[in-house]
C-alpha positions as CSV (number, residue, x, y, z in Angstrom):
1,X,7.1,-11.6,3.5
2,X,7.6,-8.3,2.6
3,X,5.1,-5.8,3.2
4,X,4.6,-2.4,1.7
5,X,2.2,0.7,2.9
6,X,1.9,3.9,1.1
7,X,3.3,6.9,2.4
8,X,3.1,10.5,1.9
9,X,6.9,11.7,2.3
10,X,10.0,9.5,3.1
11,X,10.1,9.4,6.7
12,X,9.1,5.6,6.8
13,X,7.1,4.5,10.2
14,X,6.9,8.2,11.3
15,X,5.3,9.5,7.8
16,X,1.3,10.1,7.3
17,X,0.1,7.4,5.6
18,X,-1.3,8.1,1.9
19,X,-5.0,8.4,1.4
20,X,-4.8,6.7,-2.0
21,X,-2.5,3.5,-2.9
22,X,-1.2,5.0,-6.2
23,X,-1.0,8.5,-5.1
24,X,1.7,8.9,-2.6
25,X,5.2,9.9,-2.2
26,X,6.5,6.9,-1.3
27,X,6.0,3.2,-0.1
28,X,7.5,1.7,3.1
29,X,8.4,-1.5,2.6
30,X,9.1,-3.6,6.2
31,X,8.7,-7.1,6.6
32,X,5.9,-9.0,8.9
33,X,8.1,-8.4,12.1
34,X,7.9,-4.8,11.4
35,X,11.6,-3.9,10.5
36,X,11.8,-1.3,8.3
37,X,13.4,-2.9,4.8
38,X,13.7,0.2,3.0
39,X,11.0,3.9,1.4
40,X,10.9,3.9,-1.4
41,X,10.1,6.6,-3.3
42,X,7.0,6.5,-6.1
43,X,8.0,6.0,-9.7
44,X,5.3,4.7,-11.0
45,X,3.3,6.4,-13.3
46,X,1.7,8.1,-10.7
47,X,4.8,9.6,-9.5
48,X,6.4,10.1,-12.8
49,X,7.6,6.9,-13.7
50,X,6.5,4.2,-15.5
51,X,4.0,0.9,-14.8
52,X,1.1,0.8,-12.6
53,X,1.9,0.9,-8.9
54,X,1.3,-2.5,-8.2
55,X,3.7,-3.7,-10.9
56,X,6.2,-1.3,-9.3
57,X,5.7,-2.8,-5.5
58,X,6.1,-6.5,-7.3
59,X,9.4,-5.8,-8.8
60,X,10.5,-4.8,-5.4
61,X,9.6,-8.2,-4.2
62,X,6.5,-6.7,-2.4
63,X,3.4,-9.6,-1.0
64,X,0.9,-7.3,1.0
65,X,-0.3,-4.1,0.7
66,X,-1.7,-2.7,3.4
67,X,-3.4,0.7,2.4
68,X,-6.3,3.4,3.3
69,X,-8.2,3.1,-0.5
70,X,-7.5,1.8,-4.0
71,X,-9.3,1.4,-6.7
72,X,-11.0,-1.5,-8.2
73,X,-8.3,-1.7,-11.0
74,X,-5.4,-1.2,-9.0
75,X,-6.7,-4.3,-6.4
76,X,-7.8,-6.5,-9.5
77,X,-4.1,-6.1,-10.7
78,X,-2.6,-6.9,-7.0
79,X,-4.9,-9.8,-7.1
80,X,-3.3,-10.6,-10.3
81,X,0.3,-10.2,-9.2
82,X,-0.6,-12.2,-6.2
83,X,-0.2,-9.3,-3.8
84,X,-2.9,-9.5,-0.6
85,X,-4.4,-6.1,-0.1
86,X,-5.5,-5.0,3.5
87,X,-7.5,-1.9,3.6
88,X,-7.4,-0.2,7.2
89,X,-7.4,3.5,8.6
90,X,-4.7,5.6,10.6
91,X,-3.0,8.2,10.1
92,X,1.0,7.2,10.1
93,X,2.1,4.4,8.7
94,X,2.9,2.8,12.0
95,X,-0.5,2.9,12.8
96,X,-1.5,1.0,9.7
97,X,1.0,-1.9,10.6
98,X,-0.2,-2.0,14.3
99,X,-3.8,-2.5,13.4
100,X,-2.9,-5.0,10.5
101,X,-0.7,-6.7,13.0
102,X,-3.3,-6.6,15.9
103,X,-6.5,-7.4,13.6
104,X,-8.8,-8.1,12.9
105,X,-7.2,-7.7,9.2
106,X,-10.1,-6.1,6.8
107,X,-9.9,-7.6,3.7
108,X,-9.9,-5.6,0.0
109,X,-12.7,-6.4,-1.7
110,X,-14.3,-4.7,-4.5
111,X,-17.0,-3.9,-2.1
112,X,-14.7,-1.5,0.0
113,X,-12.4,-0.1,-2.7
114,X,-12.7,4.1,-2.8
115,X,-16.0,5.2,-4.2
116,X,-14.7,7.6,-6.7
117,X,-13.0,4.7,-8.9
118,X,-16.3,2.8,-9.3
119,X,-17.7,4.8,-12.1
């Protein structure tokens, strides 16, 4: 399983997570024992590149997202792309795999997706 949370530089575990799913520097990507696989940085559109972000985290072989807000879009494509979404707060990116790791895992739903992409 590999798992991916978004990040707002490159330091991996240590980095603040990202606020937003698509709108980060970066994406640590660790599997379910928490070993760091590999940050990578953001080229998806929203960092320059190409494709949506959750396109980008599937070609990388990503499975769960675990993340602080998304959109409704963005979780009906990871849905689509069979990736499981996990919305839970903290403020490194350590902290977001403890408490997903821990529990109790909070599920994405459209009900909790961010408020300003619901318009």
């Amino acid at each position: 399983m590999m798992i991916a949370i978004p990040a707002m530089g490159s330091l991996g575990f240590a980095d603040r997570a990202a606020e937003h799913f698509g709108r980060c520097a970066s994406y640590v990507l660790m599997n379910e024992e928490g070993e760091l696989v590999r940050v990578l940085e953001n080229e998806s559109v929203h960092g320059g590149g190409f494709g949506f972000p959750a396109e980008f985290l599937k070609r990388h072989g990503v499975d769960v997202l675990i993340c602080k807000g998304l959109g409704p879009r963005a979780l009906e494509l990871c849905s689509h792309l069979n990736i499981k979404v996990y919305v839970l707060d903290g403020d490194l990116v350590s902290d977001l795999f403890v408490k997903w790791q821990k529990g109790p895992r909070v599920t994405a739903t459209l009900d909790n997706v961010c408020e300003e992409h619901r318009k």
